[in-house]
N, C-alpha and C positions, 0 to 999 in steps of 0.2 A: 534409640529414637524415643521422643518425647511424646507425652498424649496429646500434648498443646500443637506439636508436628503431625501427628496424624488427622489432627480435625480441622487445618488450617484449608482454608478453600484452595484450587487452584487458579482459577476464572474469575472475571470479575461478578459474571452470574451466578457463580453459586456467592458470593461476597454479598451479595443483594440478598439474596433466598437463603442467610443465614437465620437472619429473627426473624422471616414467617412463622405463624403459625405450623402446627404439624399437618399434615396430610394437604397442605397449600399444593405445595411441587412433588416433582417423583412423576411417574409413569400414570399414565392419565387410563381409566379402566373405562373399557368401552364396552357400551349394553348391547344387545341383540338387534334394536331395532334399527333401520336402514331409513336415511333421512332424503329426502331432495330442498337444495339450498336456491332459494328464489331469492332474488335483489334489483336494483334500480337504479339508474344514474337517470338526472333529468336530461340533462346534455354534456356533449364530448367539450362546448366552446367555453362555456360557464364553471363548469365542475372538471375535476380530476377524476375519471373512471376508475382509474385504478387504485387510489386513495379509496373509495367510496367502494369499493368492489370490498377490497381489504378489510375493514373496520365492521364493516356489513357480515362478512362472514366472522371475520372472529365474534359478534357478539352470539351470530347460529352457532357456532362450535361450542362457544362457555356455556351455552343455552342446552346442549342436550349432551353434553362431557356428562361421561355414567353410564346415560341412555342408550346410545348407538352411535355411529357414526354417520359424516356426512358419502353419501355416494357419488354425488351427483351436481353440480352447481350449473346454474340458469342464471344468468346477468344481465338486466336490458339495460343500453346507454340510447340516451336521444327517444326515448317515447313516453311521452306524458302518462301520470296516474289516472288519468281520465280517460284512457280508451280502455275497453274494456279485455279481461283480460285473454279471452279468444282471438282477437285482433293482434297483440303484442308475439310479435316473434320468438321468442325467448318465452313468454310465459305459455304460449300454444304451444311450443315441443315440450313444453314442463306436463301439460295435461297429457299431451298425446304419449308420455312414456309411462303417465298412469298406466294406459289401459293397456301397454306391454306384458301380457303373458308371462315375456322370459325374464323379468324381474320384478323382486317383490319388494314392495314399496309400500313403508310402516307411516311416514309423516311427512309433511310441507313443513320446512322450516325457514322462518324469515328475520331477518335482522331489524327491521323495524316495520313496524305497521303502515305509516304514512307514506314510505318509500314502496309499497308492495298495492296497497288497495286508496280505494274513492269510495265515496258513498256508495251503499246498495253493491258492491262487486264483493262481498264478502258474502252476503247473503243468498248470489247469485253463485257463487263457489262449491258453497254449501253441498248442496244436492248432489254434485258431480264429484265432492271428498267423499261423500258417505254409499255414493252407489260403488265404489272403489275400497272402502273401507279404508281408508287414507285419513289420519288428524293432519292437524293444524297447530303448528307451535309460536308463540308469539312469545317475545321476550318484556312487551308488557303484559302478561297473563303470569308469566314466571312457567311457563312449560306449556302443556298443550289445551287447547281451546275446549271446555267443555259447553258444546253444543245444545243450548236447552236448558242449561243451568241460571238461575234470573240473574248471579252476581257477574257470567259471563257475556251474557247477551245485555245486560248494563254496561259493561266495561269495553263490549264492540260497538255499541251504542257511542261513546262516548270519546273514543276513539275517530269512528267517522267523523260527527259531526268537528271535533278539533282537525280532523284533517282536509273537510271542506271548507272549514274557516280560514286554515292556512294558505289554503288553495286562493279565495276568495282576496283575502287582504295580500297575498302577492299579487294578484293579478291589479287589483284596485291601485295600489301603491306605483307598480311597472305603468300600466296605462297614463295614468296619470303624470308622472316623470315624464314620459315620452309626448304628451298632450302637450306640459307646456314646455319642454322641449323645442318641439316645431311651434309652437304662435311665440316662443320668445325668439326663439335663437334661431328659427327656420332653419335648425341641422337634421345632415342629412342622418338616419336613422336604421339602415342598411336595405340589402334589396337590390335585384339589380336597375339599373338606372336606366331611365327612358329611352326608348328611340331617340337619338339625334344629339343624347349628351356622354360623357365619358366622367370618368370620378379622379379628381387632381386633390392632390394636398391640400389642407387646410389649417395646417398648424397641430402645435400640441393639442392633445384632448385638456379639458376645461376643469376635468379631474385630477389632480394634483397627483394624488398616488397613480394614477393611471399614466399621467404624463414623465413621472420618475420612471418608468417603465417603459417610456418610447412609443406609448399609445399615440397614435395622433388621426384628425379627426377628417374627414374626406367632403368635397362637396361638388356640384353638378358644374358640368365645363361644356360648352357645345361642342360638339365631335365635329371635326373638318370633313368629314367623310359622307357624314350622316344628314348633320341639320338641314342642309340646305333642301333633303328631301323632304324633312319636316315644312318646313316655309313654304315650301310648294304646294303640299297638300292642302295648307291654309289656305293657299293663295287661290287654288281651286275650287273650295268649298265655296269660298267667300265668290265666286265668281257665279254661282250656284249648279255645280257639278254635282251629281251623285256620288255618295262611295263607292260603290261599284265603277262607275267610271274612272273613278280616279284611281281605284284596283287596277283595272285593265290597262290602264295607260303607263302603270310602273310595271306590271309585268311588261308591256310592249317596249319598255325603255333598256331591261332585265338589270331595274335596282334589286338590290339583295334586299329581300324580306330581314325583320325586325328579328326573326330565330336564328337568320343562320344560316339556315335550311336551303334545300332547293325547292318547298313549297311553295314560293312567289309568295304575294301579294292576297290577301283577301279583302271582299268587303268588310268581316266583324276588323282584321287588323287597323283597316284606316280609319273605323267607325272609333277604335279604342283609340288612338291618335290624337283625334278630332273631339274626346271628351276628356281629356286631362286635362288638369291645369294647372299643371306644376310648366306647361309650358312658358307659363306666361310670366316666371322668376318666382312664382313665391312658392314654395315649400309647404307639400300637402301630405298629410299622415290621415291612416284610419280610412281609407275609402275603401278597401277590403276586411274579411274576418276570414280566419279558416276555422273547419271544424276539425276543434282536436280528438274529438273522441271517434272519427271516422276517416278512412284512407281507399284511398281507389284502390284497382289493381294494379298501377303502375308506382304505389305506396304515396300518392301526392295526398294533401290534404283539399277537400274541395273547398272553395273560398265563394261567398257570398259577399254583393257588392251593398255597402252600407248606405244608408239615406243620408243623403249631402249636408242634413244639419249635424251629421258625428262627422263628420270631417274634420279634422285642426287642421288652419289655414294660419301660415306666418303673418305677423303683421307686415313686416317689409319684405320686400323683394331679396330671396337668398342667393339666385344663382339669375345669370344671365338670360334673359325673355329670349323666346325663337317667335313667340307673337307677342302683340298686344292683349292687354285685357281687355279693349275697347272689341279688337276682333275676335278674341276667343269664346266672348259673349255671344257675336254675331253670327258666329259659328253656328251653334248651339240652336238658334231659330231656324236656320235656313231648311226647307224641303223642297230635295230638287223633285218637283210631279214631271209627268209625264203632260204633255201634251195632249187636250183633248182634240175630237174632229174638226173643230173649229181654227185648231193652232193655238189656243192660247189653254190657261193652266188653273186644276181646279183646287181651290184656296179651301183647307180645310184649319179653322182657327181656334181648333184644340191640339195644332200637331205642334207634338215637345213637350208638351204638358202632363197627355194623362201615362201611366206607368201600369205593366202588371203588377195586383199584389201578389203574386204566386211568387215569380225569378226576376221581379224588379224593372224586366227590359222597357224599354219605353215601348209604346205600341203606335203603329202608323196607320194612317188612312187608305184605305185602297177603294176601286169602283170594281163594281161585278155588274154584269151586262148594264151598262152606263147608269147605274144606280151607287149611290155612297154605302161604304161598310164598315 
């Protein structure tokens, strides 16, 4: 046997890893210290978890190959870099096996900076790595994070703020697409769709790569089932009925409530009903916001209702009206009062107008012992 036969690779990987460098491959020497591997996917709809899961830890493994090993991996899909990281499920069992006793725990390691922290949650980290005696390894640092050091606290510096800029100019960029979105094309945008309508084909998506792909694009259809109760409730407002009455009169009729449910009917459900306006065809975006950086205990995001001038309103009529815009205006004025002693009704002509500024709701007039309040 020849020497040119005994050095001849077998694999096509050792064929690759012939002219590396020496000490490139071979058995990789692993240091003492003991690592927990933190990571991030934004979402499961947009990205591939699993792809981002992957790439994310190889760059933690090349990052502290020598050093130690990883022990431990913590991965979040679907939760924003802006909640903080107590809140995030995955990054709370990551602290909470800090303070485990029964294992001991040399360093955080993460794959990218942007994918892991937000402004100021670095900072806030801090204190609760050092009462643990736990680093922090960042593969823009080139190892672990010296705490205190000015070229590191420059380089976390600098770090955030490119990561709230990232943050910022996607969100600017998204919004904006989606703004004129609906005032061009009055498309729908996702979500589930109103009382009274149902979501039918609309053709390809408008996206050429999306549309080679079978994307296609969805838009509002009156539900046979539903609208007519929508029309009704108009047709009662406008007649000058309470919400509450007009609650009580569909529980008494037992239409299915707008969830599902067997909770019936409320006043806030027909009140919400009664101020949309996507009833009346045209295609309306932006009348909520959630906050992303806070979640109830049922994991929802709480959503605050936005001031009617950030609305995007389409310019034409997208989908089929279940009113007029003539009556959904009229809507809008009507307060059904109650009756005084007299029999007739006390006209107060700020009502609809003024608004809390605390939760936005509109506020109404009422009498305490036959005085206005």
């Amino acid at each position: 046997m020849t020497v040119s036969t005994l050095l001849r690779p077998s694999t096509l990987a050792e064929w690759l890893a012939s002219t590396a460098p020496e000490g490139t491959f071979g058995p990789a020497v692993e240091g003492p210290l003991r690592f927990l591997f933190y990571g991030r996917a934004s979402t499961a709809e947009h990205q591939d978890p699993r792809t981002s899961r992957l790439w994310q830890v190889d760059v933690a493994h090349k990052l502290v190959a020598g050093h130690g090993r990883i022990v431990a991996e913590y991965f979040e899909v679907g939760c924003s870099r802006q909640v903080p990281w107590h809140k995030r499920p995955q990054a709370a069992a990551l602290l909470a096996a800090l303070g485990d006793p029964a294992n001991r725990i040399d360093a955080i390691v993460v794959g990218e900076y942007e994918r892991a922290f937000d402004t100021g949650q670095l900072d806030a980290l801090r204190p609760i790595l050092e009462r643990h005696g736990v680093g922090l390894w960042l593969p823009e640092a080139g190892g672990p994070v010296e705490f205190g050091s000015p070229l590191h606290e420059a380089l976390a510096a600098v770090l955030a703020a490119r990561s709230h800029a990232e943050v910022v100019r996607a969100r600017h960029r998204v919004v904006a697409a989606m703004r004129l979105q609906t005032v061009e094309q009055g498309r729908y945008l996702g979500g589930r769709p109103p009382y009274g309508y149902r979501l039918v084909d609309a053709g390809p998506h408008p996206n050429r790569e999306l549309a080679r792909r079978g994307v296609r694009v969805q838009r509002f259809a009156p539900d046979p089932n539903t609208a007519p109760h929508v029309r009704w409730i108009f047709g009662q407002r406008l007649a000058g009925r309470s919400c509450a009455h007009i609650a009580r009169r569909l529980n008494e009729r037992a239409i299915p409530g707008p969830s599902g449910a067997d909770d019936g009917w409320s006043l806030r459900t027909v009140t919400e009903i009664l101020r949309n306006p996507r009833y009346t065809g045209y295609q309306v975006w932006n009348r909520t916001s959630a906050d992303r950086t806070d979640r109830s205990a049922t994991g929802r995001r709480p959503t605050t209702r936005n001031s009617r001038h950030e609305w995007a309103l389409s310019r034409r009529i997208a989908h089929q009206p279940l009113v007029s815009e003539q009556d959904f205006l009229a809507a809008q004025t009507i307060h059904a009062g109650r009756p005084n002693a007299e029999g007739g009704k006390h006209v107060y002509i700020l009502t609809g107008s003024l608004h809390c500024a605390v939760c936005g709701r509109r506020m109404e007039a009422h009498r305490v012992h036959d005085r206005p309040g």
